[in-house]
C-alpha positions as CSV (number, residue, x, y, z in Angstrom):
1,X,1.6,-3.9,25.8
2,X,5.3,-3.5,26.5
3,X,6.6,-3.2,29.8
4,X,7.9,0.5,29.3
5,X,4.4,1.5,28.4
6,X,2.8,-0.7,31.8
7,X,5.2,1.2,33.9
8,X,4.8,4.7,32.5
9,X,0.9,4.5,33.1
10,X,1.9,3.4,36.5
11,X,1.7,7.1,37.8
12,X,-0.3,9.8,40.1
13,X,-3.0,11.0,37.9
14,X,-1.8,15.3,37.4
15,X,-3.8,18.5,37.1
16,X,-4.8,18.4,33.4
17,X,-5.2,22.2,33.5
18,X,-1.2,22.4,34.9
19,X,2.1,23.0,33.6
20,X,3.6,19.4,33.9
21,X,0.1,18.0,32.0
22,X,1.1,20.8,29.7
23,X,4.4,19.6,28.5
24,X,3.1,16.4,28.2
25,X,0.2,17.4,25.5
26,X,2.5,19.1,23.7
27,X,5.3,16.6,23.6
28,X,2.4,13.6,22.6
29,X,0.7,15.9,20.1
30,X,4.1,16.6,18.3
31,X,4.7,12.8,18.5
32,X,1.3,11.9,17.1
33,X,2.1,14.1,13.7
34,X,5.5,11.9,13.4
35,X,3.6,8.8,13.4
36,X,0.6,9.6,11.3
37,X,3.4,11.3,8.9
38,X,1.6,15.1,8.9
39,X,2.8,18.1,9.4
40,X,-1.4,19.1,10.1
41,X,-2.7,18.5,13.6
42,X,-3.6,15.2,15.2
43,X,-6.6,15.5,17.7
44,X,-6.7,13.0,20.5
45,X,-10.1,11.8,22.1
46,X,-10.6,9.9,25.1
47,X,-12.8,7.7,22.9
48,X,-13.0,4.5,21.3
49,X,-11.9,3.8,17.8
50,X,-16.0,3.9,17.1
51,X,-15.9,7.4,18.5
52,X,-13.2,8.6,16.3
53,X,-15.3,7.4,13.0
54,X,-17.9,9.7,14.2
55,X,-15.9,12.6,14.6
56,X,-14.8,11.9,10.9
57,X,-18.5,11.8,9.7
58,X,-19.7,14.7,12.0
59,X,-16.9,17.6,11.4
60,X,-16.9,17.0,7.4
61,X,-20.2,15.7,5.9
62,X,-23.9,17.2,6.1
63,X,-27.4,15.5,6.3
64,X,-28.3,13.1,3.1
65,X,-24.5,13.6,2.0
66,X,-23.7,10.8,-0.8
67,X,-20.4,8.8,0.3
68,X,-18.4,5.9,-1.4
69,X,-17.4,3.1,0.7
70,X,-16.1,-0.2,-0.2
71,X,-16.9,-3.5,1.1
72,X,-13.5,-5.4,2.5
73,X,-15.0,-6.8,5.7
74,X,-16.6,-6.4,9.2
75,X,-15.3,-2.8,10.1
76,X,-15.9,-1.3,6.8
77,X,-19.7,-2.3,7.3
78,X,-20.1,-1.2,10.4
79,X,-18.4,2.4,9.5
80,X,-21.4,2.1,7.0
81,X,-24.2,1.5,9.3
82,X,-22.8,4.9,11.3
83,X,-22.9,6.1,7.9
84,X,-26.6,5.5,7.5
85,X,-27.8,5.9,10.8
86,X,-26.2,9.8,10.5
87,X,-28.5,10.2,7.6
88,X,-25.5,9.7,5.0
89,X,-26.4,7.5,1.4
90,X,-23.5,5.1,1.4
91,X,-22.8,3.8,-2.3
92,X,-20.8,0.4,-0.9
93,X,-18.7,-0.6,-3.4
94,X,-19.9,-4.7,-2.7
95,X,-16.3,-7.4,-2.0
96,X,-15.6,-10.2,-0.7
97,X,-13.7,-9.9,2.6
98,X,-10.5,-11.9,0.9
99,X,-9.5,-8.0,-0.9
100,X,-8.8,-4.7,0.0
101,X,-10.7,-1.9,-1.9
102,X,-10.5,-1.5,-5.8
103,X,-8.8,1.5,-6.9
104,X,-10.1,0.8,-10.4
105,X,-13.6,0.5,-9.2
106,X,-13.5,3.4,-6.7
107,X,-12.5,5.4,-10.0
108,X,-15.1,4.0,-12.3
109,X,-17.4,5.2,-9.8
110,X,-16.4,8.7,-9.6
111,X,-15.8,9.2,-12.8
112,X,-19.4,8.8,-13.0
113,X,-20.8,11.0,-10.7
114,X,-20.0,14.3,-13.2
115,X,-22.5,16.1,-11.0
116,X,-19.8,15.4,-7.7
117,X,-22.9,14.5,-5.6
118,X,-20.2,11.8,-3.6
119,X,-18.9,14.1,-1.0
120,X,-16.2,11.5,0.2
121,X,-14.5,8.1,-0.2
122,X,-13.9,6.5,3.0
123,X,-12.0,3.1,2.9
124,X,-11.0,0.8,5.9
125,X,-6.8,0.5,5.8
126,X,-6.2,-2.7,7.3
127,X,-9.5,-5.0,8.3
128,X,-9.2,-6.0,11.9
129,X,-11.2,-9.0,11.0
130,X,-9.3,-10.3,8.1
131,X,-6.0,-8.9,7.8
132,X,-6.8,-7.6,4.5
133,X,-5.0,-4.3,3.9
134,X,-6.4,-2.1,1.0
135,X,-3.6,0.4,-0.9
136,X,-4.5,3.5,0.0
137,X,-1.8,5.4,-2.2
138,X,-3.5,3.9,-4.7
139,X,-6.7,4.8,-4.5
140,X,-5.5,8.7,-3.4
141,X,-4.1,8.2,-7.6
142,X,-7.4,7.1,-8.8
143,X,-9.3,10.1,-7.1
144,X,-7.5,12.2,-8.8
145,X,-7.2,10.7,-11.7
146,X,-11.0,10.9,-12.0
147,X,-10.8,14.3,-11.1
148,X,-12.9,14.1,-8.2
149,X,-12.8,16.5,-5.1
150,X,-14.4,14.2,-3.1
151,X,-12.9,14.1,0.7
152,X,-10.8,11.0,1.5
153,X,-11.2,9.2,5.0
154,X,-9.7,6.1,6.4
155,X,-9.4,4.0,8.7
156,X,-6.2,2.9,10.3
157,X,-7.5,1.2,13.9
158,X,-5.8,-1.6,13.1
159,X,-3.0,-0.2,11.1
160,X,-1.3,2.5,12.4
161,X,2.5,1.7,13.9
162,X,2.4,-1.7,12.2
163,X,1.6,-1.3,8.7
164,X,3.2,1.7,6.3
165,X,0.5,4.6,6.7
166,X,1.8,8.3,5.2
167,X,-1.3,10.5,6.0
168,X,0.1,13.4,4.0
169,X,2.3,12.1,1.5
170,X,-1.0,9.6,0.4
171,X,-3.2,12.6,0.4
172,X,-5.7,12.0,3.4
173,X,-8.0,14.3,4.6
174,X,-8.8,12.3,7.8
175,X,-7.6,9.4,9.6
176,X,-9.0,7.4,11.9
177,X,-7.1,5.7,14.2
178,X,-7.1,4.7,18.5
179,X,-4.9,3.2,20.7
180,X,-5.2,-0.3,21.4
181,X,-3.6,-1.4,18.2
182,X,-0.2,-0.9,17.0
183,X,0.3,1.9,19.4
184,X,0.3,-0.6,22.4
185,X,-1.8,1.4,24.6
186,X,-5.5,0.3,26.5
187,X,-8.5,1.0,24.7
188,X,-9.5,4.5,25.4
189,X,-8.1,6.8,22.9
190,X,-9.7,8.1,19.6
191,X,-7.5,9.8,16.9
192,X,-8.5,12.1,14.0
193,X,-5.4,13.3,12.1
194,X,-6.9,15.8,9.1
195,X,-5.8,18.2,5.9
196,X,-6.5,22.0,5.2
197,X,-9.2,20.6,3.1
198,X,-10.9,18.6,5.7
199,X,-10.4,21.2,8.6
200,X,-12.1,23.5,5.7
201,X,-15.1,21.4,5.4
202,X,-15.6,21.5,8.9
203,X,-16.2,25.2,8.9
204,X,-19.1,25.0,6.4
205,X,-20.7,21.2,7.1
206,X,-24.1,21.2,8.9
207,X,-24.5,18.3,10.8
208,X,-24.3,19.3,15.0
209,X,-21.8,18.1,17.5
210,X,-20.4,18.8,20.7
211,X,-18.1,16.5,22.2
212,X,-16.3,16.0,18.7
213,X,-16.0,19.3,17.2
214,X,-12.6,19.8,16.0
215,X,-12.5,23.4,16.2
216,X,-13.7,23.6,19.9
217,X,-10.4,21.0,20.0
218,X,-8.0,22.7,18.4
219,X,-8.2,26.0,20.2
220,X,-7.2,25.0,23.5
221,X,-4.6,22.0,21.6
222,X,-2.9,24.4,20.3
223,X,-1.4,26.1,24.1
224,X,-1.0,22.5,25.6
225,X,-4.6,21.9,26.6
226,X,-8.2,20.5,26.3
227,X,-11.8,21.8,26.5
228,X,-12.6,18.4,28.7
229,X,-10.7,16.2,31.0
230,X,-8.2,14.1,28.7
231,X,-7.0,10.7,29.7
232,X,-4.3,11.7,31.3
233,X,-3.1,8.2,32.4
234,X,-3.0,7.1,28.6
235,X,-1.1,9.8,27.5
236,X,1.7,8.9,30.0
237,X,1.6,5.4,27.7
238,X,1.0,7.3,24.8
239,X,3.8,9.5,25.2
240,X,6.3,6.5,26.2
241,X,4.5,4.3,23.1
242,X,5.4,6.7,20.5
243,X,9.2,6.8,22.2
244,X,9.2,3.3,21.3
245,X,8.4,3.6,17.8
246,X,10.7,6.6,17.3
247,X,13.5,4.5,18.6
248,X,13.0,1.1,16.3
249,X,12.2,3.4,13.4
250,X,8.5,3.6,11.9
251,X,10.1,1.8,8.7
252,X,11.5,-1.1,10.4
253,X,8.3,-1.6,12.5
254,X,5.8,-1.1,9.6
């Protein structure tokens, strides 16, 4: 962690229901949509990365959903065990932890299911485990090429503010990310950045949440606020971490 980001943390904890808090949200929240590279919202838990993959799963799927993963190393299995254990059927595309996931295989795949039964492909960016990073514009082409209106989630713990990540531009409907990676922060926050489409699925999906639910987020967000206590400390780091990046330039950094 840089010093800047030590020293900024170094404060009084503030009123997360007053004005100064306020100013802060906003400022980090606009911040967040430069970094992910969307002009949709950015929703900030205090959460692990873990709990970010579960809000994912929980605000845009539904009980014995079918999904398309792919196998590129220890992350991308354990984002399929939450899978399964939320009731989910994960097709996992099999690899062998030295490659990122196979556009060509993720688009054989769909172009199979002509029923659309796979309601989303969800692919690990960059593999904390192995440094293998799998080319997400890439597979957004193959989606489409297949015709498929599958959602498209990934993963970007490991990725975000040190590899080229374009969240809109690539055509993501959610990703994942937290804050003890390339944002230079403690563990301890969660990130979901998401599309129309995904913030539409989230009104008509049936599994239950509480904690996670984006909408129940995004109301109070959207004034400067949140409907539980944030982390206020980390998003004094936050809001200096993103400073950081600003000033190098997300380009030279990635």
């Amino acid at each position: 962690m840089p010093e800047r980001v030590l020293r900024a943390m170094h404060k009084q904890v503030i009123d997360h229901r007053g004005p100064e808090f306020q100013r802060l949200s906003q400022d980090v929240l606009e911040g967040c949509k430069t970094v992910f590279k969307t002009s949709g919202p950015v929703i900030v838990y205090p959460s692990s990365g873990t709990g970010a993959w579960e809000a994912a799963i929980v605000n845009t799927l539904s009980p014995g959903d079918k999904v398309l993963m792919a196998e590129t190393g220890h992350f991308a299995t354990l984002w399929r065990q939450m899978a399964a254990r939320w009731g989910l059927e994960a097709d996992f595309i099999p690899g062998d932890w030295r490659r990122g996931a196979d556009p060509a295989a993720i688009e054989a795949k769909l172009a199979e299911d002509r029923s659309h039964a796979i309601k989303a492909v969800m692919v690990v960016h960059n593999e904390t485990s192995t440094g293998v990073t799998s080319r997400i514009s890439e597979i957004r082409k193959a989606i489409d090429k297949a015709g498929h209106p599958a959602l498209f989630l990934v993963d970007t713990i490991s990725s975000l503010g040190s590899v080229d990540y374009r969240h809109e531009e690539w055509g993501v409907d959610v990703t994942v990310s937290c804050s003890q990676k390339g944002l230079m922060l403690p563990p301890g926050l969660g990130f979901t950045a998401i599309s129309e489409k995904a913030l539409a699925a989230s009104k008509v999906n049936r599994f239950p949440r509480s904690y996670w639910d984006w909408e129940e987020m995004l109301k109070p967000n959207a004034v400067g606020f949140f409907p539980y206590t944030p982390a206020t400390t980390l998003f004094y780091g936050l809001h200096e971490a993103i400073a950081i990046l600003l000033e190098e330039g997300l380009d030279p950094v990635d």
